[in-house]
C-alpha positions in Angstrom: 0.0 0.0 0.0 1.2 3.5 -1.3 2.7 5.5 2.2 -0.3 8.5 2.5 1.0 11.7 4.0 -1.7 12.5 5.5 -1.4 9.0 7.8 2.2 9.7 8.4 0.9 13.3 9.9 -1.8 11.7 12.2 0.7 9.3 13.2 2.9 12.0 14.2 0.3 13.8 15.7 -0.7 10.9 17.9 3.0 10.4 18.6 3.0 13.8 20.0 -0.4 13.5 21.7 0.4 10.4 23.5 3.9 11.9 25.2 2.2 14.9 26.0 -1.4 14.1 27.5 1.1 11.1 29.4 2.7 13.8 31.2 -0.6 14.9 32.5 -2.0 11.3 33.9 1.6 10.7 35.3 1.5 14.1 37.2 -2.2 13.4 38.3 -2.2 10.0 39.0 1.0 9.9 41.3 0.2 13.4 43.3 -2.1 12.4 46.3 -2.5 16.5 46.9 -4.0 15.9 42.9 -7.7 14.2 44.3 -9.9 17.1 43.8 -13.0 17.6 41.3 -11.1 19.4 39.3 -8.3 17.7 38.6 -10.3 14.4 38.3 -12.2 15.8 35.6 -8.5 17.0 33.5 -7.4 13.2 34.8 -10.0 12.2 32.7 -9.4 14.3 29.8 -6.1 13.9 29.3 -6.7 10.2 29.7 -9.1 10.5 26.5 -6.4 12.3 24.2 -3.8 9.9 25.4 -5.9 7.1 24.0 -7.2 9.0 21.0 -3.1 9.3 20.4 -2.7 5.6 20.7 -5.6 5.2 18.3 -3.5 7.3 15.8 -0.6 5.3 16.0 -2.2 2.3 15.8 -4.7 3.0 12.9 -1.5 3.9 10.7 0.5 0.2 11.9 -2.5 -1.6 10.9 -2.9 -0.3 7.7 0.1 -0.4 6.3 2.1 -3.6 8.5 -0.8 -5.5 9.5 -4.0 -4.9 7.5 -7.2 -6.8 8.0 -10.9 -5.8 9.1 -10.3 -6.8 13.3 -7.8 -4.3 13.2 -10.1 -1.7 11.4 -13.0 -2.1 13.8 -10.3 -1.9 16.6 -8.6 1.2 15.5 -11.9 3.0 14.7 -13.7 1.6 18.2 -10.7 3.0 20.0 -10.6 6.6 18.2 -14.3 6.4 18.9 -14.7 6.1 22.3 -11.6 8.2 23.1 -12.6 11.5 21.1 -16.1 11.3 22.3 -14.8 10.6 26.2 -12.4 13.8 25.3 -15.3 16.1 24.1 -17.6 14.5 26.6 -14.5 15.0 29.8 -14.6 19.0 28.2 -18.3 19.3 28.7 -18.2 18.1 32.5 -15.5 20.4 32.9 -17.5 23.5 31.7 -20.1 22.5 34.0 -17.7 21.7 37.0 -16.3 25.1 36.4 -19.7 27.0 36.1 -20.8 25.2 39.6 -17.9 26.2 41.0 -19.2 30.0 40.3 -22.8 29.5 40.9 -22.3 27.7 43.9 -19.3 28.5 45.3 -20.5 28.0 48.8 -21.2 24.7 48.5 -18.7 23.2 45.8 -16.3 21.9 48.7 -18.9 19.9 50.0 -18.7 15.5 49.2 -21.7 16.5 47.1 -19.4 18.0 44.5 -17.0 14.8 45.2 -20.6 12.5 44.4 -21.2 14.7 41.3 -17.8 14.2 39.8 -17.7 10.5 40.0 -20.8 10.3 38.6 -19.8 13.0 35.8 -17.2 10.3 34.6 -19.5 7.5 34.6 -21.5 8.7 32.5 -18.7 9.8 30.3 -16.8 6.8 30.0 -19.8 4.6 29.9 -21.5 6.6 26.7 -18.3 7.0 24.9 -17.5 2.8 25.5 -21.0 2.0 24.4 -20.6 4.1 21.1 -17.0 3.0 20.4 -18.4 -1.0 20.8 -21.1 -0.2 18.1 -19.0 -0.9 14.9 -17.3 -3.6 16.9 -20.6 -5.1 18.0 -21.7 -5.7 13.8 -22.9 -1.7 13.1 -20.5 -1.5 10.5 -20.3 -1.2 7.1 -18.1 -3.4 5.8 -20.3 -5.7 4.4 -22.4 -3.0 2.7 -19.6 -0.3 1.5 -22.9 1.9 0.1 -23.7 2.7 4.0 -20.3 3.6 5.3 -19.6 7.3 5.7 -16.4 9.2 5.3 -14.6 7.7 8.4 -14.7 3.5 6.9 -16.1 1.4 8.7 -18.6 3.5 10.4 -22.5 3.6 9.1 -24.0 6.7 8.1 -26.2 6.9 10.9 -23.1 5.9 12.9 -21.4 9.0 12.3 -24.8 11.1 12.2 -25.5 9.9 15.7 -22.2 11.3 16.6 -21.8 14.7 15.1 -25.5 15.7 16.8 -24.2 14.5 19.6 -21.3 17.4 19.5 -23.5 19.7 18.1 -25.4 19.5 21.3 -22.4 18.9 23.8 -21.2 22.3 22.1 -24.3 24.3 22.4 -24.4 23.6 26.2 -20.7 25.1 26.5 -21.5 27.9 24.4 -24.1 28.6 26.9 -22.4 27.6 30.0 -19.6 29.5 29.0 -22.2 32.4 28.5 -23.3 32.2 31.7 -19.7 31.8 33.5 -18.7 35.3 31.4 -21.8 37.2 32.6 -21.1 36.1 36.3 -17.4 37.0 36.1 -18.4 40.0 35.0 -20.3 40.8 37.9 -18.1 39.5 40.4 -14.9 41.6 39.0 -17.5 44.8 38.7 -18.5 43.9 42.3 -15.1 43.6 43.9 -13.9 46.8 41.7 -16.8 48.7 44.1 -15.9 47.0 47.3 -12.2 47.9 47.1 -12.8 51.2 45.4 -10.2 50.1 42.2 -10.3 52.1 39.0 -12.5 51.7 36.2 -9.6 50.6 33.8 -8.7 47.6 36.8 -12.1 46.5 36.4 -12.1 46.7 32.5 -8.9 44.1 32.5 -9.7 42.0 34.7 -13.1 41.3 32.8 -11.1 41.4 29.6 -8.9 38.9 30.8 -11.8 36.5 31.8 -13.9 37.4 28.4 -10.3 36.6 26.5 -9.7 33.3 28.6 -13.4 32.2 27.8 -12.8 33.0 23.7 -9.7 30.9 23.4 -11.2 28.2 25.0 -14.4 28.1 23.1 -12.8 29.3 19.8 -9.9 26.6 20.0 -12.8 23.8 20.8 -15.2 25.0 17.8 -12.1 26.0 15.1 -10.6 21.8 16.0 -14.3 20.3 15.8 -16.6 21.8 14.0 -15.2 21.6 10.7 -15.0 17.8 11.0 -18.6 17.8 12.6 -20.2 19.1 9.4 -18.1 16.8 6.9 -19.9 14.2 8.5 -23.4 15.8 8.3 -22.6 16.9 4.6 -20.5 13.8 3.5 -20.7 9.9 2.5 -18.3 7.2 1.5 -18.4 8.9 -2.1 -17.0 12.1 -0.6 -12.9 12.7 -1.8 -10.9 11.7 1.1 -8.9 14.5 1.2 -12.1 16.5 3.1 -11.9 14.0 5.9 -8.3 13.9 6.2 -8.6 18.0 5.9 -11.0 18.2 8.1 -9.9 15.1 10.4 -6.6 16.7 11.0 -7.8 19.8 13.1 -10.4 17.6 15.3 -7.0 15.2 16.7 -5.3 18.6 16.8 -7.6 19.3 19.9 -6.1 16.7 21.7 -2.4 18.0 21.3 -4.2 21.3 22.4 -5.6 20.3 26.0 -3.3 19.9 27.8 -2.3 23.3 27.3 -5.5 24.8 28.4 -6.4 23.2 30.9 -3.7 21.2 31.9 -0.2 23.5 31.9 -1.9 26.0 32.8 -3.2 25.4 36.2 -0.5 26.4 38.6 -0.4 23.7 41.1 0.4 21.2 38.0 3.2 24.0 36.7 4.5 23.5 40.3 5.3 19.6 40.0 6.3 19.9 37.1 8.8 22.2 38.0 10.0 19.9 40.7 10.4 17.1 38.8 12.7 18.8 36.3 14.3 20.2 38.9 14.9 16.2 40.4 13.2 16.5 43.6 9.8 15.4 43.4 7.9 15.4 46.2 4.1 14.1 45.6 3.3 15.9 48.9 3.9 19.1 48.1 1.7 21.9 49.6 -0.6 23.6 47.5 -2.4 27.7 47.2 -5.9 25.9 46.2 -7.6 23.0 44.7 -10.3 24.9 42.9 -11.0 25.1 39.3 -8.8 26.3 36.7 -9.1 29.8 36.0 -11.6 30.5 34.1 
């Protein structure tokens, strides 16, 4: 089989995605301080890319040194279930984070603890269930006139699973709504109570509204192109769109952990201490709320 450049990229891509989301389940998973909601719920998502990374790697080494249809339905039930836990682990973020504002009183309570587990149930247990489908005989690989532009998913497959974003993404954009409006009014609020200048209050809010646009803009720019390919497209479609379009959506995964991983400062803090030798998973830390929003 001819060597595609657009494989060799994804498998790159994975490469990276797997060394870098790695980092991120190492750091969580061996820091005891690291058991909060928060950091549970970026445990789970980096978890997701890593796998989606691992999907990458392995789609290209079965098609080109081991072809054969188990692999297929492997490679495509793996990349399944780990982009729609890593979409799915984004959403119960948004909504961790906007509870955290709405509710801040009560957000340290073991309800919030309750809340999160269950918030990963549900996550992992959808996105198994639809990564078993094409395993489980909903292919199409007896019936190449129902597969859609990602072989050997259905049609209705792949339909199921862009509405499904298209309504994960919709609840963020209006979660993320919400979250600016109340940041908004807390930064006006504390601008009153500690008599700071109107240009103080302007950045601050700026900063939040700026945070809130790279977050949202980086999620729709990586997903929704590939989201309407699959509306719009079918196994007829040229297979550059889906590799076009396919590209950007595994792009969000080497994008993560920078949001919402490297960012937080308790996790730049180990990080720093393991590069500096002297890792201590013990280590004391400002807070265990949220990332900034």
């Amino acid at each position: 089989l001819a060597l595609n450049p657009w494989d060799v990229v994804l498998c790159i891509s994975g490469t990276i995605i797997c060394c870098e989301n790695a980092i991120v389940v190492v750091v969580i998973f061996y820091t005891p301080a690291f058991r909060a909601p928060t950091f549970l719920l970026t445990g789970s998502l980096a978890t997701a890319d890593l796998l989606a990374g691992l999907g990458l790697i392995l789609h290209f080494a079965f098609v080109y040194f081991m072809p054969s249809e188990a692999g297929s339905l492997l490679t495509v039930g793996l990349l399944v279930t780990s982009f729609t836990a890593s979409v799915s682990s984004l959403l119960a973020i948004t909504i961790d984070r906007y509870l955290s504002l709405c509710s801040a009183l009560t957000y340290y309570s073991a309800r919030t603890v309750t809340r999160t587990y269950i918030m990963l149930l549900l996550t992992w247990g959808a996105s198994i269930c639809y990564g078993l489908l094409p395993i489980m005989g909903w292919n199409c690989l007896k019936e190449p006139s129902a597969c859609s532009i990602v072989k050997p998913l259905t049609k209705n497959h792949l339909l199921i699973l862009s509405v499904s974003f298209f309504l994960v993404f919709a609840v963020m954009l209006q979660l993320y709504a919400r979250i600016c409006r109340i940041v908004c009014r807390h930064a006006h609020q504390i601008a009153i109570q500690r008599h700071f200048l109107a240009s103080s209050h302007y950045v601050t809010t700026r900063k939040g509204i700026a945070t809130l646009a790279v977050i949202l803009g980086t999620f729709a720019s990586c997903w929704l192109p590939f989201a309407l390919c699959c509306l719009l497209g079918d196994y007829s479609s040229p297979a550059l769109y889906t590799y076009a379009t396919l590209l950007p959506a595994t792009s969000n995964s080497l994008l993560n952990p920078l949001i919402y991983a490297f960012r937080n400062q308790e996790i730049q803090k180990v990080l720093w201490t393991v590069c500096c030798g002297c890792f201590s998973p013990t280590l004391p830390f400002r807070s265990r709320s949220p990332s900034d929003v």
